[in-house]
DOTI-284862 format. One line per field, with one value per residue (C-alpha): x, y, z; residue number from 1; residue in three letters. Coordinates in pm, whole numbers, always signed. Layout:
<bavos>
xx	(X/...)
yy	(Y/...)
zz	(Z/...)
n	(NUM/...)
res	(ALA/...)
</bavos>
This chain:
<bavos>
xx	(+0/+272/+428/+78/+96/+393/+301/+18/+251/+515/+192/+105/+425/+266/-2/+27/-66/-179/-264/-563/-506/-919/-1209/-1244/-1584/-1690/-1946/-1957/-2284/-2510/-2409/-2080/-2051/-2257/-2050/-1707/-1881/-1974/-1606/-1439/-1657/-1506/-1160/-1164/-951/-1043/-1046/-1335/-1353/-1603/-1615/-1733/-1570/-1765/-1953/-2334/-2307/-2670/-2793/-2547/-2556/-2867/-3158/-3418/-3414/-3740/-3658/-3709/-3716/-4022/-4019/-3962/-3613/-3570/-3621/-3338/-3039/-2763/-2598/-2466/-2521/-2893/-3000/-2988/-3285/-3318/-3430/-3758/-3938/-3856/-3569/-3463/-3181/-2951/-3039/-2989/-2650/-2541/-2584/-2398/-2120/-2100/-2130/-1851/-1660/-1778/-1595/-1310/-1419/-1251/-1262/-1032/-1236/-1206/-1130/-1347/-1366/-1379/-1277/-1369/-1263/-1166/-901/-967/-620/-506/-862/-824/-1008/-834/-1034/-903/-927/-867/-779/-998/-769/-477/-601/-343/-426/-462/-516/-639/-566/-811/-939/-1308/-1476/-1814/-1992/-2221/-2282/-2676/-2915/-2948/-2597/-2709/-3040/-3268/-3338/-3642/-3677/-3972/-4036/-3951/-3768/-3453/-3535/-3805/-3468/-3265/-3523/-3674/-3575/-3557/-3390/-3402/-3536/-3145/-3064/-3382/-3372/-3608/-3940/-3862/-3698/-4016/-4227/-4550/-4426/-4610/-4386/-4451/-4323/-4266/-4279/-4566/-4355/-4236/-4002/-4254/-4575/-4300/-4152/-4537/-4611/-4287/-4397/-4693/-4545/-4352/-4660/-4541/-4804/-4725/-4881/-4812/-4800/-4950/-4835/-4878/-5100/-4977/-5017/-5059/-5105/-5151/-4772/-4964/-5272/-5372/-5040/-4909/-4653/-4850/-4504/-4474/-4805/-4724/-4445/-4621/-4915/-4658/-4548/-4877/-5065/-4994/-4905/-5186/-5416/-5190/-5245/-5614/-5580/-5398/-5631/-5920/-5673/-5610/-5967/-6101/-5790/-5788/-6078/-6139/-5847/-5896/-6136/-5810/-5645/-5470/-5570/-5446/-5213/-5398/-5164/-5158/-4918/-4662/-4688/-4595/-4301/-4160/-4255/-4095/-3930/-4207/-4262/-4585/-4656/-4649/-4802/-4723/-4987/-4940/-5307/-5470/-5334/-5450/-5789/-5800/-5717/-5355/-5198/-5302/-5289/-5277/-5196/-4874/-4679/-4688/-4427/-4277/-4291/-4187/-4381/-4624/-4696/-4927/-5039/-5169/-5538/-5443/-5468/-5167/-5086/-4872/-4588/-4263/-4013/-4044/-3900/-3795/-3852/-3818/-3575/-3205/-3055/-2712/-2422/-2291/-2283/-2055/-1756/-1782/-1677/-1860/-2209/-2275/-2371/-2531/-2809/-2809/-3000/-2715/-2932/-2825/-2985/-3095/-3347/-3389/-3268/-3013/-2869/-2554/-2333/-2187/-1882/-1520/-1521/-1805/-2062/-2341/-2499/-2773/-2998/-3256/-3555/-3628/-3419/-3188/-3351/-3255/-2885/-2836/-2942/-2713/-2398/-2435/-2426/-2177/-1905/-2016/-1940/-1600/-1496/-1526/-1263/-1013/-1047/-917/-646/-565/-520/-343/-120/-4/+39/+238/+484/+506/+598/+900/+1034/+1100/+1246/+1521/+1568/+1702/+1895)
yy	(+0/+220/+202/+282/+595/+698/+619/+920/+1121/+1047/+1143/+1466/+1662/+2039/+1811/+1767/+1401/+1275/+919/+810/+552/+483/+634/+976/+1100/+1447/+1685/+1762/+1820/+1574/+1277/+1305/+1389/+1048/+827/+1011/+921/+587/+478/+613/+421/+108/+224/+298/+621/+848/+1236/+1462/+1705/+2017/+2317/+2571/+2724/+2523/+2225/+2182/+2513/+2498/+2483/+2798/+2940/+2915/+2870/+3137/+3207/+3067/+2716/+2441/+2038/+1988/+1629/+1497/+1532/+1148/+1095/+1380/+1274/+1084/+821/+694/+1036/+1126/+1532/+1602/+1573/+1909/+1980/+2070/+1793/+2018/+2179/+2513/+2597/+2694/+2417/+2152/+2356/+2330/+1986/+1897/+2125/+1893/+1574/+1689/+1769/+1452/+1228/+1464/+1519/+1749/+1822/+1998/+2248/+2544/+2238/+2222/+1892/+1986/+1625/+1209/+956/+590/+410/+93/-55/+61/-2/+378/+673/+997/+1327/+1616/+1934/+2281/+2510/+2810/+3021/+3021/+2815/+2539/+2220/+1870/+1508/+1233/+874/+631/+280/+400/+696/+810/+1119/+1309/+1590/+1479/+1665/+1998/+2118/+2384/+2605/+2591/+2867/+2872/+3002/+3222/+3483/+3846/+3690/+3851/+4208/+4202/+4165/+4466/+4695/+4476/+4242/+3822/+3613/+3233/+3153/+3026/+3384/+3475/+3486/+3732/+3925/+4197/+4335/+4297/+4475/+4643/+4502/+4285/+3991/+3670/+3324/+3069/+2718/+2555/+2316/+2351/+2635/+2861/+2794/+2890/+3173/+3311/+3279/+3454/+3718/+3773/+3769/+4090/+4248/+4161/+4093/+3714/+3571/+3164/+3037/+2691/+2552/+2151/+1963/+1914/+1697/+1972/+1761/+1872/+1863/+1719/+1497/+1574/+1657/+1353/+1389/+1290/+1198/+957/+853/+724/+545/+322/+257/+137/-133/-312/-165/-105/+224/+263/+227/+413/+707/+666/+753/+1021/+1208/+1129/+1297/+1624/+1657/+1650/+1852/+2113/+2070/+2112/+2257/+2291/+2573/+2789/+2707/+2406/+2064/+1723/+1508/+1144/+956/+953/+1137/+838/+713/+980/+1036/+698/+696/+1044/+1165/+1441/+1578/+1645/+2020/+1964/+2305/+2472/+2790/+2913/+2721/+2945/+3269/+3120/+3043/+3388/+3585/+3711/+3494/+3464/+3166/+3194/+2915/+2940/+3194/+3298/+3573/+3929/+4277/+4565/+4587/+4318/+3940/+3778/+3478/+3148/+3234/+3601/+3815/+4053/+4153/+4409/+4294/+4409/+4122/+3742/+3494/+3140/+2831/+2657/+2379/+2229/+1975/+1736/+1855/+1550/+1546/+1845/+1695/+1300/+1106/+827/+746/+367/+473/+771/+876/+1277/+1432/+1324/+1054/+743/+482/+259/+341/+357/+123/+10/+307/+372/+115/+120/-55/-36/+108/+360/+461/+752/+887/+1175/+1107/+881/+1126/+1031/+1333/+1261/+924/+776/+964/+789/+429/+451/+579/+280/+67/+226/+246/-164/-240/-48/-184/-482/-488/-274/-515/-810/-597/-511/-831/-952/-662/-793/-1143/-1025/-819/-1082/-1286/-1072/-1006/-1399/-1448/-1115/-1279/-1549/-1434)
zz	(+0/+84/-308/-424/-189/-339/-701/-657/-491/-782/-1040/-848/-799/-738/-538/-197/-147/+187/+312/+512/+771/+807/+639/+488/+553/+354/+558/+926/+969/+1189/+898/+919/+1304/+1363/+1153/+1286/+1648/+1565/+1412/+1711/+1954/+1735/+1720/+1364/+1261/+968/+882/+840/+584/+597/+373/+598/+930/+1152/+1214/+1110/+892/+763/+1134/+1217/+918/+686/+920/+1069/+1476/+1544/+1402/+1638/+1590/+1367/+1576/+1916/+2051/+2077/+1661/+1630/+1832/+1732/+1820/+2156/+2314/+2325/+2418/+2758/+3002/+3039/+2684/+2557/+2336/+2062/+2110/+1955/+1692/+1935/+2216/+1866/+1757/+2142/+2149/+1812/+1957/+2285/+2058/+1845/+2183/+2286/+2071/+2010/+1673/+1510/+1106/+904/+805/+507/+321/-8/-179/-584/-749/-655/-833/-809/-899/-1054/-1093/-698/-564/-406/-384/-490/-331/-427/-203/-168/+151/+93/+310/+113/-229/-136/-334/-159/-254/-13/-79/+98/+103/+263/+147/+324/+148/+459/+258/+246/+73/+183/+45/-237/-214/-494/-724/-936/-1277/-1290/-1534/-1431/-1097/-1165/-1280/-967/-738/-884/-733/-472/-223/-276/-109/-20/+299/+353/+412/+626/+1039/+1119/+1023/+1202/+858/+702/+947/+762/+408/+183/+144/-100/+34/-257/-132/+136/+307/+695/+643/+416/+647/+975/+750/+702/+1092/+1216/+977/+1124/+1465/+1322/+1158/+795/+574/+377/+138/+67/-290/-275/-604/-605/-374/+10/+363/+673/+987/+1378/+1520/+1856/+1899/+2276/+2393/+2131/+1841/+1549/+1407/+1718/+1645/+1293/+1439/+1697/+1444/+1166/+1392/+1354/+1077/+719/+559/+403/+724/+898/+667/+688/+1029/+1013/+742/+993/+1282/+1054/+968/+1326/+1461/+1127/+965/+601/+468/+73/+165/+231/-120/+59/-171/-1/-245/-369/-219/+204/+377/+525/+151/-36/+222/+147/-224/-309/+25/+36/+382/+500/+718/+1097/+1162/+1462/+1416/+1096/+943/+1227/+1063/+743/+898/+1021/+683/+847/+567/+258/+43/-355/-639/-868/-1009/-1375/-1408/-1177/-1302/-1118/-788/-849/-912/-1189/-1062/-1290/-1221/-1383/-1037/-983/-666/-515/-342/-169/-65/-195/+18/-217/+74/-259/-34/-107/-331/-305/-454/-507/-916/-941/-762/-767/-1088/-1040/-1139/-1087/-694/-713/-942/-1175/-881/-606/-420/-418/-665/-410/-222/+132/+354/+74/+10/+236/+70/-255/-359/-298/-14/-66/+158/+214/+502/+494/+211/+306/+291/+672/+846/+1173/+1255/+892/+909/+1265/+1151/+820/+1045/+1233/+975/+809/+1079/+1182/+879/+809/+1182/+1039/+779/+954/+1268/+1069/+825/+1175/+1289/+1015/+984/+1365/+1302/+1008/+1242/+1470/+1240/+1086/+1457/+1504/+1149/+1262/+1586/+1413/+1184)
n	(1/2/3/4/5/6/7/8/9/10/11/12/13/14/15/16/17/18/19/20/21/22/23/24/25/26/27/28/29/30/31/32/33/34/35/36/37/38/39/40/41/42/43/44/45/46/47/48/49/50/51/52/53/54/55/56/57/58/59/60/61/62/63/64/65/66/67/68/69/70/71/72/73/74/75/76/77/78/79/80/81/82/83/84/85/86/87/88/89/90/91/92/93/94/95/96/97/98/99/100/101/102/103/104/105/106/107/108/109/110/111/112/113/114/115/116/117/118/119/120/121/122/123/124/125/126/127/128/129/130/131/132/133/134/135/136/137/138/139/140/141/142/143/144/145/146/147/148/149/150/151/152/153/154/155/156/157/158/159/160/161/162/163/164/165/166/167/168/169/170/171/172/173/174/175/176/177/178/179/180/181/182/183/184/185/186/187/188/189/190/191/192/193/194/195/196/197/198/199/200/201/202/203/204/205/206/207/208/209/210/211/212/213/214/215/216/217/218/219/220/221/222/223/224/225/226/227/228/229/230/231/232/233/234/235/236/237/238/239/240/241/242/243/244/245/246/247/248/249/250/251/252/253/254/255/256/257/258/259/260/261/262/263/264/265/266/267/268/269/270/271/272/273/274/275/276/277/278/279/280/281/282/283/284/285/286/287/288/289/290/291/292/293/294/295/296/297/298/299/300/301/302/303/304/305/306/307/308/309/310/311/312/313/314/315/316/317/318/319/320/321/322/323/324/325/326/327/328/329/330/331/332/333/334/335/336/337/338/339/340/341/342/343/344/345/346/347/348/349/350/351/352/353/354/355/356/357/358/359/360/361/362/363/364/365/366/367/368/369/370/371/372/373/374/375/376/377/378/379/380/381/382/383/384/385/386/387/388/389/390/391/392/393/394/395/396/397/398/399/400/401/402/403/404/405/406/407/408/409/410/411/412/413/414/415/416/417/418/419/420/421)
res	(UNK/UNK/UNK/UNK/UNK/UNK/UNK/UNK/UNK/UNK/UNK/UNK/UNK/UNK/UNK/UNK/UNK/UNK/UNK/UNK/UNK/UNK/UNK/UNK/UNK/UNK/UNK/UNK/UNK/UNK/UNK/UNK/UNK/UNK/UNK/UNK/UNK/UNK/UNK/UNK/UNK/UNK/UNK/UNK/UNK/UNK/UNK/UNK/UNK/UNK/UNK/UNK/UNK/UNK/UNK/UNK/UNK/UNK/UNK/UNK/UNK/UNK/UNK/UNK/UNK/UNK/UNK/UNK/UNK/UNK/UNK/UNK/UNK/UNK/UNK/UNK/UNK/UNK/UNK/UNK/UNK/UNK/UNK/UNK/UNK/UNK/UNK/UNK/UNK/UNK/UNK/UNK/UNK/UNK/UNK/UNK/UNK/UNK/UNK/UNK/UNK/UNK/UNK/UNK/UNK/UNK/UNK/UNK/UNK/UNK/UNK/UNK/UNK/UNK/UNK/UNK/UNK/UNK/UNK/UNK/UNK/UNK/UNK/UNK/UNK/UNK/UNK/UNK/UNK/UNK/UNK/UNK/UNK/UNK/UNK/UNK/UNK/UNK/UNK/UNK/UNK/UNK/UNK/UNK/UNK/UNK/UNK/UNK/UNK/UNK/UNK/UNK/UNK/UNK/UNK/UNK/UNK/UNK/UNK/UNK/UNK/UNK/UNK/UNK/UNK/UNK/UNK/UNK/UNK/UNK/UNK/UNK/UNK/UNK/UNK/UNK/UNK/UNK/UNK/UNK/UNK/UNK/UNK/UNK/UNK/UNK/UNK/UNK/UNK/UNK/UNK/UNK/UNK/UNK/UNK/UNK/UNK/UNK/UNK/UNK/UNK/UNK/UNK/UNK/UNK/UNK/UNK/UNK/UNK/UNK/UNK/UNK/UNK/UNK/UNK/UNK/UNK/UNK/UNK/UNK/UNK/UNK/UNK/UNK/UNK/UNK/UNK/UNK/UNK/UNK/UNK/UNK/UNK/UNK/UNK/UNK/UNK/UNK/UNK/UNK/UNK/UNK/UNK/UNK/UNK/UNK/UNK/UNK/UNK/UNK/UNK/UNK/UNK/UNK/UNK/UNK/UNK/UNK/UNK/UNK/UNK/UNK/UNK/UNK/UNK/UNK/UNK/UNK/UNK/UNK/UNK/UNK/UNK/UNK/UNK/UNK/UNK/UNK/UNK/UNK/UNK/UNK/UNK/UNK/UNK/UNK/UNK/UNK/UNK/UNK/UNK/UNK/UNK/UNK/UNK/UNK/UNK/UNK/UNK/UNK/UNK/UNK/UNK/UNK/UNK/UNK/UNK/UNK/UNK/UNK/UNK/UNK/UNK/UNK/UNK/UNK/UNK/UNK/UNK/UNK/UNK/UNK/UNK/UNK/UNK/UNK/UNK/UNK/UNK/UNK/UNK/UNK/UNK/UNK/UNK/UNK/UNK/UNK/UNK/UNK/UNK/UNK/UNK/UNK/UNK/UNK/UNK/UNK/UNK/UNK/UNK/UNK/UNK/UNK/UNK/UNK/UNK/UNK/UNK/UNK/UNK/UNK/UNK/UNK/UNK/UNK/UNK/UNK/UNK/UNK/UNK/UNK/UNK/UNK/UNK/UNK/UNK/UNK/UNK/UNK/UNK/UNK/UNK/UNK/UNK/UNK/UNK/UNK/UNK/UNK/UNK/UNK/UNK/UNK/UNK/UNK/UNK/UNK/UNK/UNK/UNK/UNK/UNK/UNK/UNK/UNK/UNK/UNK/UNK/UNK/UNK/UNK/UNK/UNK/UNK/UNK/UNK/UNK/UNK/UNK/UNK)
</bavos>
C-alpha cells in the first residue's frame, strides 16, 4: 500500500498528497458527526472534511431564529449520546447547535475544516479513492488517498433557485432572497412579502412574519399533507411510528387524514388541496414531507396569511399569478428547499443517481462498492442519518479489525524471522 501511496505522490508533484489511515468521511454536519462518532466508539480512525468554518453550517448558518425540531427530541439525536434531560421535546436551533457542539466535543471530533472537496474519483487498478481538495484560506491544493470513502454531505448542500419569469429584474429593485438567508421578520415589518414554497419552512416563514406584523402571502403551487404537530399533547409523528409497527401504511395514513380533519378541519377551503396519495406514503414513495403546523393554518384560517396558487411571471412591484390576479408585493422569500451537490464533484455514477441521491433506495442506500458509503440522504431526516452511520461504521470496523489483525500477526511474524537471523 505504501508504493501505491507513493506512485500518486510520484503522479502529483505540485499536489500535496496525503494518506488516510481509516475512512475519509466528507461533511460535518449531523451525517458526518454520527458516523465520525460511531467509528471512534469502534476504534476505527479516519479524517473529516467540511467546507465551511464550523460544524453543522446549515444549522449555524442558513436557518431562521425561530426554528425548532419539527419532531420529538428522541427521533433527532444521534448516536450513543442522546439530548440532555433538560431539553424541551422540541428543542430550539440553538439548544440543537449546542448539542452537536458537545457531541462533536464529545468524541473529540474534530474536522479539518475550510477544506473544499472539488474532485472524486476511483481508482480501478489501486482499488483507491483519490479526493481532491482545496484550503480556501490560502487556495493550497490537496489530494487524499483512501481505502473508505463516506460522502455526509446529504441533501441539503445547495439552495434551490427557481426560474420564474420576471424573478430577476423584480430583485434589482426589490428584495428576494431564499429563505437560507432569512432569520427574522422583524426586517419585514409592515411590508407585503410573498413566500414561494408551502412546506415547513414557508408555512414557519409566514407565521414569524406575522409575529412581526409583515403581511405574507403563501403560494400553494402543487397539492400538500398539513397535519396537527400534537394529537392531545401527542406527536403525530410519534403517532405514525407506533401505528406502523402493527398496521400497514396505508391504514396508517387513513388515520392520520381522519386525525387532521377533526384537529384542522377542512383545509382545501383555504387554497390548501391534499395530495392522492396519504401522507406516510408519499413520504416513502418520493421523500415528500408532509406540514407539521405549529400555528401558521390558524393565521391562514383567520385571513392574516393569505394563500394563492402558482406563479406565472414578476414585473416591477407586483406578481401575476396562474389564475391572472396581480398583486402588489414588496419582498419574496424562495422556501423553494435544497438539493445534493454531489454530481458536481464526484466522478462516479454507478452509486449515485443525476439528482445526487443514491440509486438505491432507502434502507439500501448507504453502501456502494469499494469502499463507498453515504450517510444523509434517506428522505427520513436525523432518525434515517443515525441508523445509516451505524451501519456504516459496523461495517467499516469490520474490515479494519481483521487488516488489523493480520497486519499484527504479520509483524510478529518478521520479529521472530530477525531474531534469528
Amino acid at each position: 500500500m505504501a508504493d501505491v501511496f507513493r506512485q500518486y505522490c510520484h503522479n502529483s508533484p505540485t499536489r500535496r498528497c496525503m494518506w488516510v489511515n481509516g475512512a475519509l468521511i466528507i461533511g460535518a454536519g449531523p451525517s458526518g458527526l454520527a458516523v465520525g462518532a460511531c467509528l471512534k466508539d469502534r476504534g476505527v480512525p479516519f479524517i473529516l472534511l467540511e467546507r465551511s468554518d464550523c460544524i453543522a453550517s446549515l444549522w449555524q448558518n442558513k436557518t431562521y431564529d425561530r426554528l425548532k425540531l419539527h419532531l420529538p427530541k428522541q427521533f433527532c439525536q444521534l448516536p450513543k449520546l442522546p439530548f440532555p434531560d433538560h431539553f424541551p421535546e422540541y428543542p430550539s436551533k440553538k439548544q440543537f447547535i449546542d448539542y452537536l457542539e458537545s457531541y462533536a466535543q464529545h468524541f473529540d471530533l474534530k474536522p479539518r475544516f475550510n477544506e473544499t472537496v472539488h474532485c472524486v474519483s476511483y481508482d480501478k487498478t489501486c482499488n483507491l479513492w483519490r479526493v481532491k481538495t482545496v484550503v480556501m484560506k490560502n487556495g493550497a491544493e490537496l489530494e487524499y488517498i483512501c481505502q473508505w470513502l463516506v460522502v455526509a454531505t446529504g441533501e441539503n448542500s445547495e439552495s434551490v433557485i427557481p426560474e420564474i419569469e420576471g424573478l430577476e429584474e423584480f430583485g434589482l429593485s426589490r428584495s428576494v432572497r431564499h429563505s437560507c438567508e432569512y432569520k427574522s421578520g422583524e426586517e419585514f415589518s409592515g411590508k407585503k412579502v410573498l413566500v414561494v414554497g408551502c412546506g415547513n419552512s414557508g408555512m414557519e416563514i409566514c407565521l414569524d412574519l406575522c409575529l412581526h406584523n409583515a403581511f405574507p402571502t403563501i403560494v400553494v403551487r402543487n397539492s400538500v399533507h398539513v397535519l396537527p404537530r400534537e394529537v392531545m399533547g401527542k406527536s403525530t409523528f410519534e403517532i405514525a411510528v407506533m401505528l406502523l409497527k402493527w398496521m400497514p401504511v396505508w391504514v396508517v395514513d387513513k388515520v392520520l387524514l381522519v386525525v387532521a380533519w377533526l384537529v384542522l378541519g377542512n383545509i382545501s377551503k383555504y387554497g390548501i388541496r391534499r395530495p392522492l396519495v396519504g401522507p406516510m406514503e408519499l413520504k416513502n414513495r418520493e421523500g415528500k414531507t408532509p406540514v407539521l403546523d405549529t400555528g401558521a393554518l390558524e393565521k391562514i384560517k383567520n385571513g392574516d396569511i393569505k394563500v394563492v396558487p402558482g406563479i406565472k411571471r414578476f414585473f416591477a412591484g407586483k406578481v401575476e399569478l396562474v389564475n391572472g390576479q396581480s398583486i402588489d408585493i414588496d419582498s419574496v422569500i424562495l422556501a423553494t428547499g435544497y438539493r445534493s451537490n454531489v454530481p458536481s464533484w464526484f466522478q462516479e455514477s454507478e452509486f449515485f443517481a443525476k439528482n445526487g441521491y443514491p440509486k438505491k433506495p432507502f434502507p439500501n442506500g448507504w453502501k456502494g462498492e469499494a469502499g463507498l458509503y453515504a450517510v444523509g440522504f434517506t428522505r427520513r431526516g436525523l432518525s434515517g442519518a443515525t441508523v445509516d452511520a451505524v451501519r456504516i461504521a459496523e461495517d467499516i470496523a469490520k474490515v479494519w479489525r481483521e487488516e488489523t489483525k493480520q497486519a499484527k500477526q504479520f509483524s510478529a511474524c518478521h520479529r521472530r524471522c530477525i531474531s534469528q537471523v
